[in-house]
ZABA-910676 format. One record per residue (C-alpha): residue number from 0; x, y, z; residue in three letters. Coordinates in Angstrom, 1 decimal. Layout:
<nodes>
   n      x      y      z res
 NUM      X      Y      Z ALA
...
</nodes>
This chain:
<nodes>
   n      x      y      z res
   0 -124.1 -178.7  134.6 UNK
   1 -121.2 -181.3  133.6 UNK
   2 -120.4 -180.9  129.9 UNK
   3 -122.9 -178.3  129.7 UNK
   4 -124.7 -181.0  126.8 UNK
   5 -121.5 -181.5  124.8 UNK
   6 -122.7 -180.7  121.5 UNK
   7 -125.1 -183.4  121.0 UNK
   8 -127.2 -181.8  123.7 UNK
   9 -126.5 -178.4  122.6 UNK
  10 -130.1 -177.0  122.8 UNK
  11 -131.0 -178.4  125.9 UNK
  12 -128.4 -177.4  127.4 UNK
  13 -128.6 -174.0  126.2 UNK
  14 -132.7 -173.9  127.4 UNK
  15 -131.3 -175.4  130.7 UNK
  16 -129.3 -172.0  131.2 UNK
  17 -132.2 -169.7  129.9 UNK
  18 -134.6 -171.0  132.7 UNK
  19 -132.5 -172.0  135.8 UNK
  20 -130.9 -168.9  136.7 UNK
  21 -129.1 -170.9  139.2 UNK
  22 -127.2 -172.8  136.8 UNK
  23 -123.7 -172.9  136.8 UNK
  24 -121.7 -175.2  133.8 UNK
  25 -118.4 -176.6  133.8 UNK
  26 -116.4 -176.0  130.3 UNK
  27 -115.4 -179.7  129.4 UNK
  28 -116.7 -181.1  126.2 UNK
  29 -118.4 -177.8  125.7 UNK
  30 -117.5 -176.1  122.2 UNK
  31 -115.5 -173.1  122.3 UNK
  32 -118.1 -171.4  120.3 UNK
  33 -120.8 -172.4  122.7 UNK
  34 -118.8 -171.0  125.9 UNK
  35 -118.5 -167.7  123.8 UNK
  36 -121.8 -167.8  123.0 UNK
  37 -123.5 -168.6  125.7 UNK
  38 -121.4 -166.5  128.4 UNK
  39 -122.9 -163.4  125.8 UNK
  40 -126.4 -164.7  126.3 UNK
  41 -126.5 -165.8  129.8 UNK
  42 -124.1 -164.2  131.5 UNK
  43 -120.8 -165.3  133.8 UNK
  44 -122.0 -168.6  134.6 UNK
  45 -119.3 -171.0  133.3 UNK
  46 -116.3 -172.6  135.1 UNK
  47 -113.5 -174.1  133.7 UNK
  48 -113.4 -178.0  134.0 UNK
  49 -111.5 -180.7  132.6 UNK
  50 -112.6 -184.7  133.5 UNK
  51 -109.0 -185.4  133.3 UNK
  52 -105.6 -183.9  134.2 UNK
  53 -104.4 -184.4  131.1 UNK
  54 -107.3 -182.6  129.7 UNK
  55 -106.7 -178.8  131.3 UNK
  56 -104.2 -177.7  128.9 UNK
  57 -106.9 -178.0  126.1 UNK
  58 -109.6 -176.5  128.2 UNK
  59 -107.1 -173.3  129.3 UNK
  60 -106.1 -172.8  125.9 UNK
  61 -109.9 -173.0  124.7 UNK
  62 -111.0 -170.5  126.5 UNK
  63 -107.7 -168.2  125.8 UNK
  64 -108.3 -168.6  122.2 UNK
  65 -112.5 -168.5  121.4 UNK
  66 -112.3 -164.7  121.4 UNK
  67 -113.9 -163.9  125.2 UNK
  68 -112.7 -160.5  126.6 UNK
  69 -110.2 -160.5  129.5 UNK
  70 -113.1 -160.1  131.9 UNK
  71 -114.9 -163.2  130.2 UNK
  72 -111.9 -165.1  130.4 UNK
  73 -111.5 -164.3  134.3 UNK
  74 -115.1 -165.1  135.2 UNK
  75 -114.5 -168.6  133.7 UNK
  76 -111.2 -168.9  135.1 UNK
  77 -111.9 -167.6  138.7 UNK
  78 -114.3 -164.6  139.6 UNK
  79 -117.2 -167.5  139.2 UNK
  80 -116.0 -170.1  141.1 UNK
  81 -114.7 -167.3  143.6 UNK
  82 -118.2 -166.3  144.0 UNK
  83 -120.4 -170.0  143.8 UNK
  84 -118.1 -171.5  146.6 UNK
  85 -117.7 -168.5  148.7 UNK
  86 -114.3 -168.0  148.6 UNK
  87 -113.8 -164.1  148.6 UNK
</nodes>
């Protein structure tokens, strides 16, 4: 899910994740809180994204700095992506 809802479309998004267990989101326009949040609630399902270069900075430091464990962190940065795309 692009944007995962931003945070106008917070609670759609958020029912979106609690009954598609297939659904992945990207982290762009997504709260920092939200990610945290929602990666507690619904498990490693969240990829870092950006909709522009000059945007990844922001996103990386985002999800360095919301308080997600190392392993969070990883999931969001590769394991997740590793695993969706089949790259192991």
């Amino acid at each position: 899910m692009a944007h995962c809802g931003q945070i106008i479309l917070a609670n759609e998004a958020a029912a979106v994740f609690e009954s598609g267990k297939n659904v992945y989101g990207d982290t762009s326009w997504t709260p920092g809180f939200l990610i945290k949040n929602w990666t507690r609630a619904f498990g490693n399902r969240f990829m870092l994204g950006s909709d522009h270069a000059d945007n990844t900075g922001t996103e990386l430091a985002k999800i360095k700095t919301v308080g997600l464990a190392p392993e969070e962190q990883k999931a969001i940065l590769e394991s997740t992506a590793r695993k969706i795309f089949n790259l192991e």
